[in-house]
N, C-alpha and C positions, 0 to 999 in steps of 0.2 A: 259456457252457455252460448249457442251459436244466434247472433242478434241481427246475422244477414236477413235482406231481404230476397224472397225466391217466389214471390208469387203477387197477384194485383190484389187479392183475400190480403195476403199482409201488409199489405203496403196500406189499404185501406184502414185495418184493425190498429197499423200504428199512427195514421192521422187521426183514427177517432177517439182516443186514448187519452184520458183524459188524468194525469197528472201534475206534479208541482214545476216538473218542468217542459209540457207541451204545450203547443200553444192553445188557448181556448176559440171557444163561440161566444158572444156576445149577444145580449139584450137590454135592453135600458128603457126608462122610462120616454116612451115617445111621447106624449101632452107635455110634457117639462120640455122637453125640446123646444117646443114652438113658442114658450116663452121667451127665447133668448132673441139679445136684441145688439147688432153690431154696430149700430149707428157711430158710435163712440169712436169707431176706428173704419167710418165707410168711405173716406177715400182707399187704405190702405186695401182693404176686402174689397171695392170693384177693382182696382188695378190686378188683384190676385186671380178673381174671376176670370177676367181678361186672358191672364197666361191659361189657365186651364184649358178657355174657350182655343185660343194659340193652338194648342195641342201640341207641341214641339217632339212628341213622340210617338206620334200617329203613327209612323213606317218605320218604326225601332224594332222591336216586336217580330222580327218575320225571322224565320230560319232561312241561311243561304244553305248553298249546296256544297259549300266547303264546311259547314257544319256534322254534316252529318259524315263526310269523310274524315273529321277531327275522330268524332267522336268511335270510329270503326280503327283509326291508328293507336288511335290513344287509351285504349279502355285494357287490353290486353298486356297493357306495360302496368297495370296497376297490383297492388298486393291483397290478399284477402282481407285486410284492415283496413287499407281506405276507401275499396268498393265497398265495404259495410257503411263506412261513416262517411262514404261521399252519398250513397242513396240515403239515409236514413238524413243529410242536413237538406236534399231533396226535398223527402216527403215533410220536413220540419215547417222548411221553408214555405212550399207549397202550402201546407196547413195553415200558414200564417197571415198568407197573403189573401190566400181564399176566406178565412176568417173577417178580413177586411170589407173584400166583397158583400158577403152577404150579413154584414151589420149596417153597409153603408147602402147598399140597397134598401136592405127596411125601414131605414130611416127615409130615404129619399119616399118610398111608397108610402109610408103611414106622416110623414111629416106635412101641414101645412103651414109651415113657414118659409117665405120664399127664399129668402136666405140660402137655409141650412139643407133646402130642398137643391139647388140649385147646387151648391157646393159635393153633396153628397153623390150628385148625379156622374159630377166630372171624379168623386175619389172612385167611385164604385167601378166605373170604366176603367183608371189604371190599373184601380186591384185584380180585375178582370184577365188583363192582359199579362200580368205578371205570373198570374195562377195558373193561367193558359200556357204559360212560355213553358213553366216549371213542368207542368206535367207533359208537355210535349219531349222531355229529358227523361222524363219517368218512362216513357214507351218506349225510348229506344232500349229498355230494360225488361220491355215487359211487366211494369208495375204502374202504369196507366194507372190514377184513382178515378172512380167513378163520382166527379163534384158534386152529382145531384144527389147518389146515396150516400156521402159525406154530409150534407146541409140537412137531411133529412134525418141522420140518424145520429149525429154527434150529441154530446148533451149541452144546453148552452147556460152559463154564468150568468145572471142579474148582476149588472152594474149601474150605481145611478150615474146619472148625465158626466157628473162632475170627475167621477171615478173616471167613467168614458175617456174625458178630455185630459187627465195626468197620464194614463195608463197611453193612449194613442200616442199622445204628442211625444212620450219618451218613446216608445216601441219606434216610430218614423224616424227620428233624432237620430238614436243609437243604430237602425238599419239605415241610414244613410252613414255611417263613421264607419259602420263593420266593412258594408260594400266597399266603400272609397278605400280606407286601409286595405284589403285585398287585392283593389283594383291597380294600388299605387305600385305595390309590392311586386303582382306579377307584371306590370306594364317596368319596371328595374329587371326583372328575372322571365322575359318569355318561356325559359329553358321548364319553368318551374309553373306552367299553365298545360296542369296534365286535362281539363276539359271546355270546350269551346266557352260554355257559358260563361263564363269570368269576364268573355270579351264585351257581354254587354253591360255589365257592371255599373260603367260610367253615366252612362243617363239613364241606367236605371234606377242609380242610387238620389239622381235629381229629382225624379219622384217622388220619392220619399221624403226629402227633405222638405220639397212643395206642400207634401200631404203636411207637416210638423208643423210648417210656417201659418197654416190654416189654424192648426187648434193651438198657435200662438196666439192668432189672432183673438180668436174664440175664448182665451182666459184670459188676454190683456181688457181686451172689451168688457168683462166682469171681476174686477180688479178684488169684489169681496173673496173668490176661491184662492186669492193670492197673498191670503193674509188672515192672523187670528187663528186657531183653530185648527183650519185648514194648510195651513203648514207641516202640518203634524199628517195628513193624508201624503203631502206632495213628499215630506221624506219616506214615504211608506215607501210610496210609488218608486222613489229612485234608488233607493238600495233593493227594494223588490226584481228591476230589472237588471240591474248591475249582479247582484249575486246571482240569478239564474244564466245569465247571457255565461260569469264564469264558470259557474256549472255545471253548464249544458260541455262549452267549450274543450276544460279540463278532461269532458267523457270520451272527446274526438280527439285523441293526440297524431293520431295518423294523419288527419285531415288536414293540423296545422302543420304538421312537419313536411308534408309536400309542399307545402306552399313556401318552404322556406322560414317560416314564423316558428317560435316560440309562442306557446297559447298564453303566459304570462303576460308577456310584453307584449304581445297583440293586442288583449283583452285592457293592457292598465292606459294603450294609446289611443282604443277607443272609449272608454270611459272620459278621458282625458277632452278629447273633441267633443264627446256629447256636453260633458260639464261647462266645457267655452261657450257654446252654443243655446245650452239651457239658458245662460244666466240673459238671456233675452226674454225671457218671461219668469222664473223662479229667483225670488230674492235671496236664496237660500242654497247652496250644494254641499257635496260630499264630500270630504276632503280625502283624495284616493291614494294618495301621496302618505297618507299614514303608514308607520310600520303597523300597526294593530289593524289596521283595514284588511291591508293585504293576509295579517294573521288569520283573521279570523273569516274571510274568503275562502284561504284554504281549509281550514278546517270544518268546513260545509262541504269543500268537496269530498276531504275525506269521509266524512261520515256519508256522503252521498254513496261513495262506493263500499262501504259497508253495509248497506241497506241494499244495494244490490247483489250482493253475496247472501248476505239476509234471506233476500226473498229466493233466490235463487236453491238456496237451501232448503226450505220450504220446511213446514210441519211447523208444530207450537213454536219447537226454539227458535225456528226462523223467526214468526210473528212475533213474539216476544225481544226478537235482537232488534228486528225492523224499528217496533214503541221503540226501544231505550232509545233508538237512534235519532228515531224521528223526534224524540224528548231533547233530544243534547243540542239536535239544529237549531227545536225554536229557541232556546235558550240563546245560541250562538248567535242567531239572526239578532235575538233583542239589543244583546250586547253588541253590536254592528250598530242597530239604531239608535242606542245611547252615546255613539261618540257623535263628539261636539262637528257640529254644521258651519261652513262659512259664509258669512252674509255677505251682502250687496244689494246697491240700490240699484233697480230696474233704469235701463236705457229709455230715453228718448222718444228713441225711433224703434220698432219693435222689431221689422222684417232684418235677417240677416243673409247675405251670399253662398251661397255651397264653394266655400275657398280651399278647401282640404284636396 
């Protein structure tokens, strides 16, 4: 089945696409918002405000003119497998970030809390920039998405607040380990940076981490979603992202074999960072280091890619393979969340350094 992308129609139809492992739209309850209250941690939240206000990557963001000659040398050395899986982690990524945007925009517009208004203002403007950067990579392809019939037409997910702030804070987490892993990788192997984008990697990945540190802040400040009950959502939340991130991953082996990686050992070193990092606000992780972790990872991806044969096949027996399939994942997933968590008592001090 050919999964290139050859048109700005496709490229759109696969950002707006809404499966188990694309990224979504968001909505949440805005009045619950404005209740929240950071006082608990308002030195740490004005000095963060501060850096945003900083802007430290106001003039990151811009295309040079050695870009765009990268990108005319380097595109034609590529194989018909990794232009499929380098555009398609494009329009992934793009989707993702622009998702960011326009959750953290409507919050800023519908929020009156000056806080959470204020904070939204500055995430909304990097996700801005990032989504910009992205799709400026997409037109030298021809696959330009159009963001306003993106936000217009995509379907968007109900999440409440609480869901909002596990689901964010890991996505930021983990997209700052994935960046910085790549960035570390090709900054050892130039030979092995077949497209300019990678080069900005490094403070774009700072971003991200800024953005994580924020709804650190945001669930140290409400110490009840960090406990009781609610334990039981945050491991949702982290093997939710962890087995999607492997995969999505596992579906791109081209992607990572240019880079020189292994999509295993990529994926079990960013898990790895993110887990160090978490434990600044979750009393609780993943132990990724298990041999059954790793088992039963893979065996999601397998059945991922039976489901895409599945469908692929199409007519009743497809549909009928797709169920059993999609039967044996939740099963696999639960058994992933039934293995035992390791505890720890929260730090101190909440904020940590982007040290990787």
């Amino acid at each position: 089945m050919d999964t290139a992308l050859h048109s700005p129609e496709q490229a759109i139809e696969r950002a707006r696409a809404s499966t188990m492992l694309s990224p979504r739209f968001y909505t949440t309850d805005f009045a619950a918002l404005d209740q929240l209250d950071v006082s608990p941690l308002r030195a740490e939240w004005d000095a963060m405000l501060a850096e945003y206000e900083g802007d430290n990557n106001h003039d990151h963001f811009q295309r040079t003119p050695q870009f765009a000659e990268e990108v005319a040398a380097l595109t034609p050395t590529w194989s018909p497998e990794l232009r499929a899986e380098f555009l398609d982690f494009l329009v992934s990524s793009l989707t993702s970030e622009f998702s960011g945007c326009v959750l953290y925009n409507e919050i800023f517009k519908r929020s009156h809390n000056p806080d959470i208004k204020a904070l939204m203002r500055y995430m909304a403007r990097d996700e801005s920039r990032h989504a910009g950067f992205i799709n400026q990579s997409l037109k030298d392809y021809g696959l330009g998405v159009d963001l306003g019939a993106l936000k217009r037409t995509k379907r968007y997910t109900f999440f409440k607040p609480k869901y909002i702030f596990y689901a964010t804070y890991l996505s930021e987490k983990i997209g700052y380990a994935r960046y910085i892993t790549i960035y570390r990788q090709l900054e050892r192997h130039p030979e092995l940076r077949f497209h300019p984008i990678f080069r900005w990697f490094e403070r774009w990945c700072n971003d991200e981490f800024r953005h994580g540190e924020s709804f650190a802040l945001l669930l140290r400040a409400h110490p009840h979603l960090l406990r009781g009950g609610n334990l039981l959502w945050v491991r949702f939340f982290l093997l939710a992202v962890y087995a999607t991130m492997y995969v999505r991953d596992h579906a791109r082996p081209a992607l990572k074999q240019a880079m020189g990686l292994d999509p295993t050992e990529y994926d079990l070193t960013v898990f790895r960072i993110t887990t160090e990092i978490s434990k600044q606000v979750f009393p609780i992780s993943l132990d990724v280091e298990r041999p059954a972790f790793l088992r039963g990872l893979n065996r999601l991806v397998a059945l991922q890619a039976r489901m895409d044969e599945a469908k692929a096949r199409g007519g009743l027996r497809g549909k009928l393979q797709q169920a059993a399939c999609a039967v044996q994942a939740t099963v696999t997933f639960a058994r992933l969340y039934l293995q035992p968590v390791q505890r720890h008592a929260l730090p101190a001090q909440v904020r940590v350094a982007p040290a990787w």
